[in-house]
C-alpha positions as CSV (number, residue, x, y, z in Angstrom):
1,X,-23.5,5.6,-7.6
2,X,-21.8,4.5,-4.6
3,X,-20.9,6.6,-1.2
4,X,-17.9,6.8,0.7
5,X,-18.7,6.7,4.3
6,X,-16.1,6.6,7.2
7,X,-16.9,4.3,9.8
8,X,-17.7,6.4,13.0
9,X,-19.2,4.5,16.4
10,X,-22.3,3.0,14.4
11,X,-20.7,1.8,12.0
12,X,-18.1,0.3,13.9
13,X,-20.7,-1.5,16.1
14,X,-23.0,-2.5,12.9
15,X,-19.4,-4.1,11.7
16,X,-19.2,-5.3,15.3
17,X,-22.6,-7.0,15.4
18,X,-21.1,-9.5,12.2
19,X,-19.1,-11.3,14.7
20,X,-21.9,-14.2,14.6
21,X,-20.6,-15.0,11.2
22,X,-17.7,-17.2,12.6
23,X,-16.1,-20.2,11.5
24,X,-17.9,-22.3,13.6
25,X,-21.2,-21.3,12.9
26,X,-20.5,-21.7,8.9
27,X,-21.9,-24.5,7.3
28,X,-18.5,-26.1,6.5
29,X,-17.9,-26.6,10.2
30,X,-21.5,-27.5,11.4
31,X,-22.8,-30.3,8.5
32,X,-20.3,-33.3,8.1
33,X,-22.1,-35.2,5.6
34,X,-23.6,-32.4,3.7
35,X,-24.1,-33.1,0.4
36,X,-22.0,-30.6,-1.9
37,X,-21.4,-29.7,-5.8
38,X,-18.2,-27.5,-6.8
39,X,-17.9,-25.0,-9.3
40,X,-14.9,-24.6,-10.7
41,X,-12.3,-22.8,-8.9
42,X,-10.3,-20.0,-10.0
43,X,-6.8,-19.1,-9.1
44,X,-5.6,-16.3,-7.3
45,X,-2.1,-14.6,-8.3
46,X,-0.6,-14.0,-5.0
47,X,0.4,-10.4,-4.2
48,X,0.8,-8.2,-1.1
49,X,-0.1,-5.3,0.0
50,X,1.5,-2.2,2.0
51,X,0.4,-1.3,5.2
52,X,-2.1,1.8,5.2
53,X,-5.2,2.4,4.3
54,X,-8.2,-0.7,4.4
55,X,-10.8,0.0,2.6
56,X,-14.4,-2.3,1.7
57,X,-16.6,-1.9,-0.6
58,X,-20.4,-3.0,-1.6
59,X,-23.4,-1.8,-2.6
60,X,-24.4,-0.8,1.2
61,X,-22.0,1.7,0.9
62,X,-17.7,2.0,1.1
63,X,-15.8,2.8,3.7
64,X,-12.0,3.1,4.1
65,X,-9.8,4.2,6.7
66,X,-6.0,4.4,7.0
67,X,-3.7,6.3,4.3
68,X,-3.4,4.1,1.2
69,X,-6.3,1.9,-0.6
70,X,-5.1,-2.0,-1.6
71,X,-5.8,-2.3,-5.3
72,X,-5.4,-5.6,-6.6
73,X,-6.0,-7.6,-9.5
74,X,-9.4,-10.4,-10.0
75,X,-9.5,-13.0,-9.6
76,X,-11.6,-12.1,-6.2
77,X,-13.9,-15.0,-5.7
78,X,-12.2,-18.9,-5.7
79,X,-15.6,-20.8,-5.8
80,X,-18.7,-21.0,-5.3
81,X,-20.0,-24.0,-3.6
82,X,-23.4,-25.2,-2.8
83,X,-24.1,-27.0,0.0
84,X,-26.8,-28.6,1.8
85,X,-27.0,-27.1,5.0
86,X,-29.7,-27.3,8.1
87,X,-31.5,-24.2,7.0
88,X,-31.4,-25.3,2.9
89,X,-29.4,-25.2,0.2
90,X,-26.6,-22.4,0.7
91,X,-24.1,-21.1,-2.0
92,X,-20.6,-21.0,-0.1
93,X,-18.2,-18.1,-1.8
94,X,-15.2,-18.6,-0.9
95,X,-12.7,-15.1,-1.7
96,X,-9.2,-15.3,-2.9
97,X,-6.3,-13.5,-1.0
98,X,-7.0,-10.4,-3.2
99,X,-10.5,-10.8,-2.6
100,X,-10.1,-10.3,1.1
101,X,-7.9,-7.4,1.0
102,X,-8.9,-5.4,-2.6
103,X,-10.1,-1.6,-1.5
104,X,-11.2,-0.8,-5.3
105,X,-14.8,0.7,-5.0
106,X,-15.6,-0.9,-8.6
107,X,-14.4,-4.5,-6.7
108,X,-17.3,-6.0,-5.2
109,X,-19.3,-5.4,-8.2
110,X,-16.0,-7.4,-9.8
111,X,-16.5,-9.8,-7.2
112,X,-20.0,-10.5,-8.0
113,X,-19.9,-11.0,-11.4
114,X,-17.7,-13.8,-10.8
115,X,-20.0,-16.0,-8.5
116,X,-22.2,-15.7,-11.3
117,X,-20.0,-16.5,-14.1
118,X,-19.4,-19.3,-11.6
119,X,-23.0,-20.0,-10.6
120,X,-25.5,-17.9,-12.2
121,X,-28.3,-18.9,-9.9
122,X,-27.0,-16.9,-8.0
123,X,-28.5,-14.4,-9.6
124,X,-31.2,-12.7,-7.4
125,X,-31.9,-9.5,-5.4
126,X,-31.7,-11.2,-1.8
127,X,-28.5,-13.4,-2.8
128,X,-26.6,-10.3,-4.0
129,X,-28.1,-8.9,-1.3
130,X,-25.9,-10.8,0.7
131,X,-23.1,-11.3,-1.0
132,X,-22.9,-7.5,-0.6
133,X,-23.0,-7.6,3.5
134,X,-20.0,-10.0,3.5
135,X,-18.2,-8.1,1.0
136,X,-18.8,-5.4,2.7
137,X,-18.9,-6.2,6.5
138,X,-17.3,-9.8,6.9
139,X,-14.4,-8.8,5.6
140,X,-13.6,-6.3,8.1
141,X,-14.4,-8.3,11.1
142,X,-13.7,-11.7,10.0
143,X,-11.2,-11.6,7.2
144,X,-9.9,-15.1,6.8
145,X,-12.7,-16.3,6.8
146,X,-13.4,-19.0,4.4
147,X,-16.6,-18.9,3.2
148,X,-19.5,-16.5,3.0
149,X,-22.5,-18.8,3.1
150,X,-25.3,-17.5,0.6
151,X,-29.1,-18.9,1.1
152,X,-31.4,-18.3,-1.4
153,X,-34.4,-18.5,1.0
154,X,-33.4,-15.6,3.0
155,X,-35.9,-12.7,2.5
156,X,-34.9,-9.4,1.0
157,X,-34.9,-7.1,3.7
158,X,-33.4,-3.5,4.3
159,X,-29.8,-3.0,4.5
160,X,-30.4,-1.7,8.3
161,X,-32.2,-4.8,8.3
162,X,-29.3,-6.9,6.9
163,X,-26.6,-5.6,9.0
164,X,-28.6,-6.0,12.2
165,X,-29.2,-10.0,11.5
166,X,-25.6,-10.0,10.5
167,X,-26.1,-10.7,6.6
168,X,-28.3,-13.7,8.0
169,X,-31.9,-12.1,7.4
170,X,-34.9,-14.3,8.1
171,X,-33.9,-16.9,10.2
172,X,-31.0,-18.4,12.3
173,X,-27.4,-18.7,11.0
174,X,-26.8,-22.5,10.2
């Protein structure tokens, strides 16, 4: 079963300490030459969303502030993308619109199920593991985004453990 927390000051600074998973730190933008393989892409219906209430969701917890959740429609997840990257092979998941911005507390388990009807490799505890910390995290502090790299040679760690490496247990961000 999943909680609802609010985020109070600790929260706000574990949210806070995911500001290392930036654009230019993400694969995409640090390996010109990498060798890649696609899945293949889903489309998102477009939609929009009032102003209100932002929730986000995953299996280290919920959270949601404001005064009205976003629920939208799946697709959620666009690709799935592996890369070669300097640290290994990484799975780069990239989110649709409605992806970014759902506030459904059943979503990210959504979500997940459609990287692995898109890759089902995917399919282990530190991978989900994760998946879960963007869902949950990089989506507040970095919404747009456009990958959340995935390594399958991370270690499984705590979710403390998680959010303090910012979803990047192990070793460096590539």
């Amino acid at each position: 079963m999943m909680r609802r927390v609010s985020l109070g000051v600790l929260g706000c600074v574990g949210a806070l300490a995911l500001v290392g998973c930036s654009d230019a730190e993400s694969p995409v933008a640090s390996t010109a030459g990498a060798s890649v393989t696609t899945t293949s892409p889903v489309s998102s219906p477009s939609a929009s969303t009032s102003p209100g209430k932002t929730s986000v969701s995953g299996s280290l917890g919920s959270s949601s502030f404001g005064s009205s959740e976003a629920v939208l429609p799946p697709p959620y997840i666009a690709s799935a993308t592996w890369a070669d990257t300097a640290v290994g092979p990484s799975l780069q998941v990239a989110p649709t619109n409605n992806g970014r911005k759902v506030a459904s507390p059943t979503a990210g388990a959504k979500a997940w199920a459609e990287v692995l009807a898109l890759d089902p490799s995917a399919d282990t505890p530190g991978m989900k593991a994760q998946f879960d910390c963007h869902w949950t995290f990089a989506r507040l502090v970095e919404p747009n985004k456009p990958t959340w790299n995935l390594e399958p040679g991370r270690p499984v760690v705590s979710p403390d453990e998680m959010v303090r490496t910012r979803c990047n247990p192990g070793f460096a961000e590539e």
